[in-house]
DOGURO-762018 format. One record per residue (C-alpha): residue in one letter; x, y, z; residue number from 1. Coordinates in nm, 3 decimals. Example, Ala and Ser with C-alpha at 12.3 -4.5 7.8 and 13.67 -1.06 7.14 Angstrom:
% DOGURO-762018
   rest        xx        yy        zz    nr
      A     1.230    -0.450     0.780     1
      S     1.367    -0.106     0.714     2
This chain:
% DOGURO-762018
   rest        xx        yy        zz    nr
      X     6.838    -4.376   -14.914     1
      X     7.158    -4.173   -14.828     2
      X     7.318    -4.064   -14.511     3
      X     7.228    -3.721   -14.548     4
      X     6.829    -3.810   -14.624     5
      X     6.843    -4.039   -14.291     6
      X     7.011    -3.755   -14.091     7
      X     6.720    -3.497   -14.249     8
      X     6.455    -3.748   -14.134     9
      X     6.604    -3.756   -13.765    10
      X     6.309    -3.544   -13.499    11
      X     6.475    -3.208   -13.377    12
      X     6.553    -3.282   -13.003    13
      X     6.452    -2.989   -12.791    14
      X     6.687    -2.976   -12.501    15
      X     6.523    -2.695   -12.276    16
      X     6.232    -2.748   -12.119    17
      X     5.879    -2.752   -12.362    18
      X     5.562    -2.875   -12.207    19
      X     5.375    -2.868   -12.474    20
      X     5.566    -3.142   -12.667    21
      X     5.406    -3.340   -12.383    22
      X     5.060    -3.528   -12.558    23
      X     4.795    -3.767   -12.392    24
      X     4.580    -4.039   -12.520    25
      X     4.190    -4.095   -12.434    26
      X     4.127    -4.437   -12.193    27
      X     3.760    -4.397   -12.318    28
      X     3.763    -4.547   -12.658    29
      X     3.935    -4.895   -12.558    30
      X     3.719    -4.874   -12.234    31
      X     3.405    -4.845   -12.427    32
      X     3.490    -5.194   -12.615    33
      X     3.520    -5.380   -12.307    34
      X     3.189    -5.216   -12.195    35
      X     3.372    -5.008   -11.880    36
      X     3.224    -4.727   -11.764    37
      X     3.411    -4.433   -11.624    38
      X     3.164    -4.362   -11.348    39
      X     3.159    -4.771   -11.285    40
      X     3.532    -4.896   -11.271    41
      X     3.531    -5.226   -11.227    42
      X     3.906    -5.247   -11.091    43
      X     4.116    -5.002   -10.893    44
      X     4.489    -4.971   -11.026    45
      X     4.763    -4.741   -11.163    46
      X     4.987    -4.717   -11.373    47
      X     5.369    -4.669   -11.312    48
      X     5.608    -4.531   -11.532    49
      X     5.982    -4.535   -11.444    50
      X     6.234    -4.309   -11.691    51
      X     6.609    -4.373   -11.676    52
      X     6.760    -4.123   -11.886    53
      X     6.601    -3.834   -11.701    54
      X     6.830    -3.544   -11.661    55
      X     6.865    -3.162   -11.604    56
      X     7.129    -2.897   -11.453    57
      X     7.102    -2.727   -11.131    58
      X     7.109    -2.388   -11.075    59
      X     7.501    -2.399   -11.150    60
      X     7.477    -2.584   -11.468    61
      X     7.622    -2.911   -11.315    62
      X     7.394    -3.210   -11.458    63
      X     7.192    -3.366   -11.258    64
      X     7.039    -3.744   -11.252    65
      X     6.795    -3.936   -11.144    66
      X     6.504    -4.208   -11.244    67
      X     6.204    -4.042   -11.236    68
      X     5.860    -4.238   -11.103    69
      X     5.500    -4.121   -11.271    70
      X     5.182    -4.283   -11.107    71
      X     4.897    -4.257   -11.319    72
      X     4.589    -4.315   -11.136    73
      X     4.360    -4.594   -11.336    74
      X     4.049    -4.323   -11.286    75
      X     4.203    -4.095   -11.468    76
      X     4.074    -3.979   -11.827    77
      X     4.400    -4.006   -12.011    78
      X     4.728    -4.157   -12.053    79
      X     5.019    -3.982   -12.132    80
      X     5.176    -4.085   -12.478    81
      X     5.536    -4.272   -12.497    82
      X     5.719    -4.086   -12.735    83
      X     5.573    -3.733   -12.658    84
      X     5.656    -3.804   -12.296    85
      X     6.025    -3.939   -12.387    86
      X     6.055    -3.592   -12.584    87
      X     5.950    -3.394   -12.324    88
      X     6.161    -3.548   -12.044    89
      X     6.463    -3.497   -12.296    90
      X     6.342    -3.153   -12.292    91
      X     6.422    -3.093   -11.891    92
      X     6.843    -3.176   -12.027    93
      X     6.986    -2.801   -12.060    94
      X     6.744    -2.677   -11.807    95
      X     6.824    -2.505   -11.510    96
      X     6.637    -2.568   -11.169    97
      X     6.679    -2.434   -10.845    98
      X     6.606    -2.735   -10.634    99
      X     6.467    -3.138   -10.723   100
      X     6.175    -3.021   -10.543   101
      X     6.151    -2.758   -10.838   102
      X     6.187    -3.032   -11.075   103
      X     5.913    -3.289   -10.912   104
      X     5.657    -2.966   -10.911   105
      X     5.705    -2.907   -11.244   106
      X     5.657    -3.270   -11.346   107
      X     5.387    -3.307   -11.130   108
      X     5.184    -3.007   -11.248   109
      X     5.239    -3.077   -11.654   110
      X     5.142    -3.465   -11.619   111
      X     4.832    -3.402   -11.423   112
      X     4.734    -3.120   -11.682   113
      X     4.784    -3.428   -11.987   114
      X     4.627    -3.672   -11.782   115
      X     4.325    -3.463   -11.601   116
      X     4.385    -3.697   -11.333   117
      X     4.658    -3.605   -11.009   118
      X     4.957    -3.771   -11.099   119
      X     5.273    -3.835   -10.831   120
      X     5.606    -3.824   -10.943   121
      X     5.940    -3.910   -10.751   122
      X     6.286    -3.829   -10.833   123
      X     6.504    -4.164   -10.726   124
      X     6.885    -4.115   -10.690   125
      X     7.081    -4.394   -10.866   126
      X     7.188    -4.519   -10.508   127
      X     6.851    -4.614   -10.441   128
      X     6.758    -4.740   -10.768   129
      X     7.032    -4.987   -10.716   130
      X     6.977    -5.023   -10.345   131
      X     6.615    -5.183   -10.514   132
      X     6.758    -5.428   -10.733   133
      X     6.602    -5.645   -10.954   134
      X     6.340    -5.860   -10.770   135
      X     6.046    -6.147   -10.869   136
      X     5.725    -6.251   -10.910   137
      X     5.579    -6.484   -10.651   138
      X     5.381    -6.795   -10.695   139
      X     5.322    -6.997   -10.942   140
      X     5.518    -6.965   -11.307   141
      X     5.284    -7.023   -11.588   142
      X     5.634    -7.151   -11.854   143
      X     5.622    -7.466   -11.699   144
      X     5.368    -7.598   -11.914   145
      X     5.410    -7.759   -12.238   146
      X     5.128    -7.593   -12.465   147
      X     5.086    -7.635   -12.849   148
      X     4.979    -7.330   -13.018   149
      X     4.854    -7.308   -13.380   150
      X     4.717    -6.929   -13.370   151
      X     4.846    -6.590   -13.282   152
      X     4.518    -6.430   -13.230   153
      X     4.362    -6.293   -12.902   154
      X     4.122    -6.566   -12.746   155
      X     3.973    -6.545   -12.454   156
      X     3.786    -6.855   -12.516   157
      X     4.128    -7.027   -12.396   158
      X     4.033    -6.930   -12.049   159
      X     3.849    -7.217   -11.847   160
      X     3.736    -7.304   -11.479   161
      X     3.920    -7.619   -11.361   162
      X     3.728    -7.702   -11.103   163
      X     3.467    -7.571   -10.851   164
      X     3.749    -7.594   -10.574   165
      X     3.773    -7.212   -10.419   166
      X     4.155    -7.134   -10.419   167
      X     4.394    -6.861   -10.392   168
      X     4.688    -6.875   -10.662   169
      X     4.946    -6.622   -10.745   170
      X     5.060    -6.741   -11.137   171
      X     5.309    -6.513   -11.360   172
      X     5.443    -6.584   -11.696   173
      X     5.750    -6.425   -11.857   174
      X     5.648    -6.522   -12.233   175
      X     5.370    -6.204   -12.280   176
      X     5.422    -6.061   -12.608   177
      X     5.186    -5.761   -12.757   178
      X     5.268    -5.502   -13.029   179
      X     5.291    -5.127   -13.018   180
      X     4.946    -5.022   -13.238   181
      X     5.156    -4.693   -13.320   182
      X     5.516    -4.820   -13.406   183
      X     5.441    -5.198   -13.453   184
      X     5.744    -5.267   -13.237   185
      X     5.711    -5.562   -12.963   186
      X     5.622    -5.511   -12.641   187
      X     5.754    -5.776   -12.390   188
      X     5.660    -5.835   -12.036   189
      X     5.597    -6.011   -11.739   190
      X     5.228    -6.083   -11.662   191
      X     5.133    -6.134   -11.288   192
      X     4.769    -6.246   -11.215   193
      X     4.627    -6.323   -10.834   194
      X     4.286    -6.427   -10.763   195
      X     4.030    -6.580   -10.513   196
      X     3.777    -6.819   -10.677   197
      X     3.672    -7.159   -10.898   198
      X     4.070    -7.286   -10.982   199
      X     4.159    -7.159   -11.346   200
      X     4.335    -7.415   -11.587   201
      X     4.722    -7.331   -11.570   202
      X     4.752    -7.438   -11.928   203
      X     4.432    -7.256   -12.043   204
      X     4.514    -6.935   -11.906   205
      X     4.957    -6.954   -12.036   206
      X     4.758    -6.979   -12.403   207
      X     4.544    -6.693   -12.371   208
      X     4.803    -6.491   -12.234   209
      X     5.027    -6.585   -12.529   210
      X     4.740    -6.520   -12.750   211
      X     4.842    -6.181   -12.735   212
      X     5.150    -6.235   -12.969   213
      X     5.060    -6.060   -13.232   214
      X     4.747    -5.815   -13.091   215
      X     4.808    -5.487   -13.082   216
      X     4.731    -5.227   -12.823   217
      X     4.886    -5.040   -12.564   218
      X     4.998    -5.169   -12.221   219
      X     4.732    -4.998   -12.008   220
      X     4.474    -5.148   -12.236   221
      X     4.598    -5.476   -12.236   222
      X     4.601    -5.519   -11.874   223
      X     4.253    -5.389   -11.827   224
      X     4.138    -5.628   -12.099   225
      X     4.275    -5.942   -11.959   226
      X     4.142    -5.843   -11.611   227
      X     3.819    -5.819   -11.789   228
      X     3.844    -6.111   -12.028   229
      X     3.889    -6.326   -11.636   230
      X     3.666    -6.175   -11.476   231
      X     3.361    -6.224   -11.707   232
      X     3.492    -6.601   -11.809   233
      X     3.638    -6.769   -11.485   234
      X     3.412    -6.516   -11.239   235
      X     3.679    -6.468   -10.952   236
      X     3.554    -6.350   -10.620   237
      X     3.891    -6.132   -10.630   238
      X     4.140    -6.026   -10.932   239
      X     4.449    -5.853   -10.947   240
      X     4.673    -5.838   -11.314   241
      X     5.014    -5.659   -11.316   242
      X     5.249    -5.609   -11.587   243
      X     5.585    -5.510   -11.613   244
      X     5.679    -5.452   -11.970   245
      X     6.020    -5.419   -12.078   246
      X     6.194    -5.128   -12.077   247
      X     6.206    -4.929   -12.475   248
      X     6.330    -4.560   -12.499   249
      X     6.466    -4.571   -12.212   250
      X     6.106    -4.612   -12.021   251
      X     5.923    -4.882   -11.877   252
      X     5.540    -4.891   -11.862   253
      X     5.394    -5.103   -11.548   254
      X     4.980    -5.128   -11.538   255
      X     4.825    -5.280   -11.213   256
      X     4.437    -5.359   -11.196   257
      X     4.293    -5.511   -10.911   258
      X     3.967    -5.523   -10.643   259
      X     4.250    -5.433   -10.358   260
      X     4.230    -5.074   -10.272   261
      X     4.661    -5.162   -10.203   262
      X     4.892    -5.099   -10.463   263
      X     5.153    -5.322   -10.607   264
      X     5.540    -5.315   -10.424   265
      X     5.709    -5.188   -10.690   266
      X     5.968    -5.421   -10.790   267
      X     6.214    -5.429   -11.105   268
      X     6.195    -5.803   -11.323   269
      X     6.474    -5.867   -11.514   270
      X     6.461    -5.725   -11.807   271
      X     6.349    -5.417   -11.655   272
């Protein structure tokens, strides 16, 4: 293949402001396999995006900057899609706006029209992005143990009840792995999971977790499967799974699932 075919196959970037390059992806389908209702959620959660490249000019034409923040609401009906979204954030780059307040409306109004849901969006100067730095997971870390695996393959049947002892653990693992079902590109994260209940095997639950290797689905999905997959196998009184996936096109993607009306303190990992 030559330079000039490569160059021909590059997208056209739009670089003023296009919301209809902005596309959205049904939760029903996915939901429907793990037998969730939409009228009978069994977890409250949301899901937060944070963009770093975001830019646009202000009313002068200077550039402006600034990581923009999307909460998607786990009720809602739709997700927005990655790469749509990254092209129509690039789109806001040689558009004017009057105030950040301007900017946050419009974002606001075009993501809850793609997700049919309310969606919140903040506008984060780069002071206070790195006024947040990068933080941790509490608890327990999963790594520790030294599991043989044979298989790549998702398997819940990994997941086991220790003991009829009620505790409450916080465990995380760094070593989640998933694929991208649109690009087959790998998706990396850390995995968080809190409970109340029968004690889970450690081991057990680092295996299914790294079951996901090679499984591919998106991030949202994942989560809400693997707070499923506990809940109906270990039968917690109380769940809560977070991921925070690392960051690709310039976007991270962070689901949270849990019984707690609260949501997560949002906190950058390090690879975020």
């Amino acid at each position: 293949m030559t330079d000039q075919t490569i160059i021909r196959k590059r997208p056209s970037i739009v670089t003023t402001y296009t919301p209809s390059l902005l596309n959205s992806l049904a939760r029903e389908d996915q939901r429907n396999s793990l037998g969730i209702t939409p009228d009978a959620l069994p977890f409250r959660g949301v899901d937060v995006w944070n963009a770093y490249e975001f830019t646009w000019l202000n009313s002068r034409g200077k550039p402006e900057v600034g990581l923009a923040r999307f909460e998607i609401p786990a009720s809602s009906t739709h997700i927005p899609e990655s790469k749509s979204l990254k092209l129509y954030l690039g789109s806001y780059a040689q558009t004017r706006f009057s105030h950040r307040s301007e900017v946050i409306s419009t974002l606001e109004s075009d993501l809850t029209l793609a997700i049919r849901a309310p969606a919140s969006v903040q506008l984060l100067a780069p002071e206070h992005v790195q006024n947040e730095g990068v933080g941790t997971f509490g608890g327990q870390s999963l790594d520790v143990h030294d599991i043989e695996i044979e298989d790549f393959f998702w398997d819940p049947g990994c997941l086991e009840v220790e003991s009829d002892v009620i505790v409450r653990e916080t465990l995380h693992t760094h070593l989640f792995r998933s694929v991208c079902p649109l690009t087959g590109q790998p998706d990396t994260a850390s995995v968080m999971i809190q409970y109340n209940g029968r004690s889970i095997n450690h081991a057990g639950l680092l295996q299914y977790l790294v079951s996901y290797r090679e499984h591919a689905e998106y991030s949202e999905q994942i989560v809400e499967r693997i707070f499923v997959d506990i809940l109906n196998r270990c039968t917690p009184d109380r769940l809560t799974v977070q991921a925070r996936y690392n960051r690709r096109g310039g976007i991270d993607i962070n689901p949270y699932r849990s019984h707690d009306d609260s949501y997560p303190q949002e906190i950058r990992l390090w690879r975020q």
